[in-house]
N, C-alpha and C positions, 0 to 999 in steps of 0.2 A: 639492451646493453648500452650501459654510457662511455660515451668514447670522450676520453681527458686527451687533449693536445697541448705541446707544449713548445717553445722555442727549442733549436736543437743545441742550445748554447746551456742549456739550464739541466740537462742529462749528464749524467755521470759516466767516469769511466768504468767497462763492461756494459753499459745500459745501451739498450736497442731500440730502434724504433720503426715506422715506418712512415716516409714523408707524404705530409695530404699537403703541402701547400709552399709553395716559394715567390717570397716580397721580394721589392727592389725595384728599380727600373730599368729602361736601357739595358748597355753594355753591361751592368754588374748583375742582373738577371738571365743573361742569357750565357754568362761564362758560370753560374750558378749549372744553370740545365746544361750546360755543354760539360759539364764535371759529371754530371751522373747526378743531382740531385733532381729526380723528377717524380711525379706523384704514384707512388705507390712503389718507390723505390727502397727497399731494405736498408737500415743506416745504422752503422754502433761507432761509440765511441770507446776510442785506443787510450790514448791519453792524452793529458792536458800538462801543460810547461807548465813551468813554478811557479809565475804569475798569473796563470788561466787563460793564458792567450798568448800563442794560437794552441787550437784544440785538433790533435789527428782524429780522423774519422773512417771509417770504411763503410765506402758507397760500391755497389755494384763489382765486389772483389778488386777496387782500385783507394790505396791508400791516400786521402786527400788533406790537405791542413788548411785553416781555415781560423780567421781572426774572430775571438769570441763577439764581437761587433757584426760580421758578415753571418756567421753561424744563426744571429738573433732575427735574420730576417727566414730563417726556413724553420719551416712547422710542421713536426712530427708526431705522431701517437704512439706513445711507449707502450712497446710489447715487453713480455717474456723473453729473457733470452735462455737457450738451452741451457736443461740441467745436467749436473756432472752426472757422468756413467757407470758405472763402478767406480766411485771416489777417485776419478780425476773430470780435471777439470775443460771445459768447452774450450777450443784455441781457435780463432778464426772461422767462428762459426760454424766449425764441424763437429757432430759428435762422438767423440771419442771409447772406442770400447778398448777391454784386455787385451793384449797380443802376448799368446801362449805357445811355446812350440819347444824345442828339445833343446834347450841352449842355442838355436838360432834366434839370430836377432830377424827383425820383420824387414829389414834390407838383402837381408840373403833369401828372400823366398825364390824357391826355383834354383837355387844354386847347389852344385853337388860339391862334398868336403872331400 
């Protein structure tokens, strides 16, 4: 299997990846790993501002942002990210099925009317 790596600056938003590699030196590489970017760490991207910089990320269930410039020294392999479940859609990388019940909503489970 050929594995494509890519900057994580050049990934789109909803696109997933997972990190093999983080450049930089000094102080601006180790506040890279002290964020959660480390190798073999799950990573997607949220969205990106109107200019493309800075770009929201989620690393390790922690929401990060991050200057498309900083983003271009860590390097990712794009995965899959989940597909929708019965036609909705993945939200924070969980995935989502039906919630069916008698006119209860799925916040009153357990509740008597």
């Amino acid at each position: 299997m050929i594995h494509h790596t890519f900057p994580l600056a050049v990934l789109q938003p909803g696109d997933a990846g997972t990190v093999v590699d983080v450049g930089g030196e000094g102080a601006f590489r180790r506040r890279l790993l002290d964020m959660g970017f480390i190798k073999g760490a799950p990573v997607r991207v949220i969205k990106h501002a109107p200019l493309m910089s800075p770009i929201e990320y989620c690393v390790g269930g922690t929401h990060v942002t991050l200057r498309r410039k900083e983003a271009m020294h860590i390097v990712v392999e794009k995965r899959p990210v989940c597909e929708p479940v019965n036609g909705q859609i993945c939200k924070r990388g969980r995935r989502l099925g039906l919630r069916r019940g008698k006119g209860r909503g799925w916040w009153r489970r357990g509740t008597s009317r």
